[in-house]
C-alpha angles and dihedrals in degrees: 000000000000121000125183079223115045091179083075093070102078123173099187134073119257124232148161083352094303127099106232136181115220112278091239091053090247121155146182114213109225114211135200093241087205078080116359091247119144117259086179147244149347123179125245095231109214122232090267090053091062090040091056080042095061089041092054094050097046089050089050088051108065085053105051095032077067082048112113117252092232094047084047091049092049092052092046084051085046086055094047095055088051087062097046086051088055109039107120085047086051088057104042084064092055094045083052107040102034097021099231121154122278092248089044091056092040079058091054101051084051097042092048094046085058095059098058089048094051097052088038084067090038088060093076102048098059105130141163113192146212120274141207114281114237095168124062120239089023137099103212112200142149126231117205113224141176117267090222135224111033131187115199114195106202137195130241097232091073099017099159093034096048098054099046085044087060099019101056097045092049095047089046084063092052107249130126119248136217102202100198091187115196112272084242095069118018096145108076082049087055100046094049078060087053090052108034079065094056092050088054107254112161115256112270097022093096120027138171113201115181125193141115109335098233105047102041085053095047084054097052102045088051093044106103088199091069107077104187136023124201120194134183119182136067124010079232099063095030084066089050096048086055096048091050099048087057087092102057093033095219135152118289129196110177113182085192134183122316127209103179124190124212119210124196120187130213093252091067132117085238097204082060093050088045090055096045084050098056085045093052100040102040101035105130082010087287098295087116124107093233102049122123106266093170118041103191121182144180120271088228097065101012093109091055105047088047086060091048098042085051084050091060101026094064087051093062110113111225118195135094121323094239087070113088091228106048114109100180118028126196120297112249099269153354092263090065091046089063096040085052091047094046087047090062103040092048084053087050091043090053093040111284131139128243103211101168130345113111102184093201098076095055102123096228149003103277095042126096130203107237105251133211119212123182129179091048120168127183085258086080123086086211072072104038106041130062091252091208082200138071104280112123103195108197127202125185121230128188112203133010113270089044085063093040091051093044093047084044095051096092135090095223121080115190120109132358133180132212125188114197150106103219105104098196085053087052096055099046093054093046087067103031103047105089094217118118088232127026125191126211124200097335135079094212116085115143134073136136089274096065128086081236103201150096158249132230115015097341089088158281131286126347147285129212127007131062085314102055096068087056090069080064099045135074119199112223125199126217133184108199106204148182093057096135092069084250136094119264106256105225119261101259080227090044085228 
């Protein structure tokens, strides 16, 4: 892997403004999982190493939290600008250490620059405000603050996008972070810290600590000092994180599993909901939380937009991100790959179709073929799990409320599409589908503008937006007596 920058390629974690190996020697190799080959190493950091961790970052925030919210903002913007200057380095790392396509990395750097800049803007209008006076002699009012130390605990399939989201608008309110990146993919983490350096921030505002999944994650949920988590990754370990973080009470933001369904009605040009299809199902090779895991189309038109999704769908280039023509790249290990194949032979076992997906002609061992399913019923686990892979499983419906009911029949609640015409249709399924964003006509739904979460079981509060700045911030309330000159008389209730 060449960068123009080398400096960006850390192998160490980053804390209290210094790079440091674990303190055993103990290490976790990282691999391009386009070949297996080793990229390199990231430590194992000991107990007492998060613990230093957690001291560096409290001390840090009673500093920055004093911090004005216009000197915040301008190192954020400094921040943002490091990552425009490096961003074909940026995305080489992504090509290399989550295997997306060159075009798709490129997105991320520019989707996670965003980010910064965003919250960056968002520093400066934090404000509480005056309230009604219900009792005589007093000014009532509320101050918004930061929470305080935050660890974000981040996945490998967006590394660099994941942590800004959370990171800039953490640090905008005025709180430290602890980034716990995804063992995958450590490097783009490593290299925000690198850079985030370079862009001013003070030492122990922003750190990257890097060991074993479980434990780090155990200590930071226990640790009182840290006063909010926020996790993005599986519906299963977001319900642990919470669990654990009972104990402390602290803040908790979960961005959770996503099984969206993707309607198309019978009113549709059905070449253009093909191609929104491909785009939706096969966006960062499947392995997103919004893609479309359930492609569900009218009766009416389904056997033609079958022929016109396998049209597309054989013209999909499959190899490693770094080549100009790859549109999906490998998934991020061989594990994925099984679970993938064991998805589809468990939908053909229970009377699915295989349309097109020859597994043979995937160019390595962590690649797999995008595959095409048709006659797919809720039985099937294709329908009831988040694939995480390039398999679009298709079902036919016949009226309405029978599509509502099947794109409702999940217990996860992030993202859905609809593709019609039809506005009365629209609006219906705007309010009826139980998803915390819905798309219409359109692939494209994120950005740093939008208040990005879900319902049910795909999480709990937002990211991005006015909103995301709100997981980083407490309302406090004050009553400022003693204005009429006179004392305050007691409430007769003493409330």
């Amino acid at each position: 892997m060449k960068l123009e920058d080398p400096r960006l390629f850390r192998h160490f974690a980053w804390i209290n403004g210094e790079w440091c190996h674990s303190e055993s020697g103990a290490e976790w190799p990282v691999y391009n999982p386009a070949d297996n080959s080793l990229l390199g190493y990231i430590p194992l950091l000991e107990p007492a190493q998060i613990d230093r961790a957690v001291d560096a970052a409290e001390q840090a925030f009673a500093r920055w939290r004093q911090v004005r919210a216009d000197r915040r903002a301008a190192l954020l913007m400094a921040w943002y600008q490091q990552l425009l200057a490096h961003r074909d380095d940026l995305a080489t790392l992504l090509v290399h250490e989550q295997g997306k396509p060159r075009r798709e990395a490129e997105g991320e750097v520019d989707y996670a620059a965003g980010f910064i800049r965003w919250f960056a803007e968002e520093a400066v209008r934090i404000n509480g405000e005056t309230l009604a006076v219900h009792i005589d002699g007093t000014l009532p009012g509320t101050l918004k603050e930061p929470v305080g130390v935050c660890a974000l605990i981040t996945p490998w399939n967006f590394p660099l996008a994941m942590i800004t989201r959370k990171a800039a608008a953490a640090l905008a309110a005025g709180c430290s972070v602890l980034v716990k990146p995804a063992n995958e993919t450590p490097f783009s983490a490593l290299a925000l810290a690198e850079l985030a350096e370079r862009a001013g921030l003070p030492s122990g505002v922003f750190n990257v600590i890097t060991g074993d999944p479980q434990a780090v994650c155990a200590q930071l949920c226990e640790e009182p000092r840290v006063r909010a988590l926020s996790f993005t990754g599986s519906t299963r370990v977001g319900k642990l994180l919470l669990a654990q973080c009972a104990g402390s009470v602290k803040r908790v933001s979960l961005e959770l599993g996503g099984n969206a369904p993707f309607v198309v009605a019978p009113d549709v040009n059905i070449d253009e909901a093909a191609a929104a299809a491909i785009d939706a199902r096969f966006q960062t090779s499947g392995q997103d939380c919004l893609a479309a895991n359930r492609i569900m189309v009218h009766q009416q038109i389904h056997e033609a937009f079958i022929e016109a999704f396998t049209a597309r769908l054989r013209a999909l280039k499959v190899g490693p991100g770094d080549s100009p023509d790859s549109d999906i790249g490998p998934l991020i290990h061989r594990q994925a790959v099984d679970k993938a194949q064991a998805l589809v032979d468990d939908a053909l076992s229970r009377g699915a179709r295989l349309i097109h997906g020859d597994q043979r002609q995937a160019p390595g061992d962590n690649y797999f073929m995008p595959t095409l399913l048709i006659g797919v019923t809720p039985a099937m686990r294709v329908w009831q799990e988040e694939s995480f892979a390039p398999i679009a499983a298709v079902a036919a419906w016949q009226h309405d409320d029978q599509a509502i009911a099947l794109a409702n029949a999940s217990e996860y609640g992030l993202a859905a599409y609809l593709w019609t015409h039809d506005q009365r249709r629209v609006w219906r399924y705007i309010r009826e589908l139980e998803y915390g964003m819905v798309a219409v006509n359109s692939v494209k739904m994120t950005g740093v503008t939008v208040p990005f979460g879900g319902i049910k079981q795909s999480g709990l509060g937002r990211e991005g937006g006015r909103t995301g700045i709100d997981e980083y911030l407490t309302t406090r309330y004050f009553c400022l007596g003693g204005l009429s000159g006179e004392p305050t008389q007691p409430s007769v209730t003493g409330e």
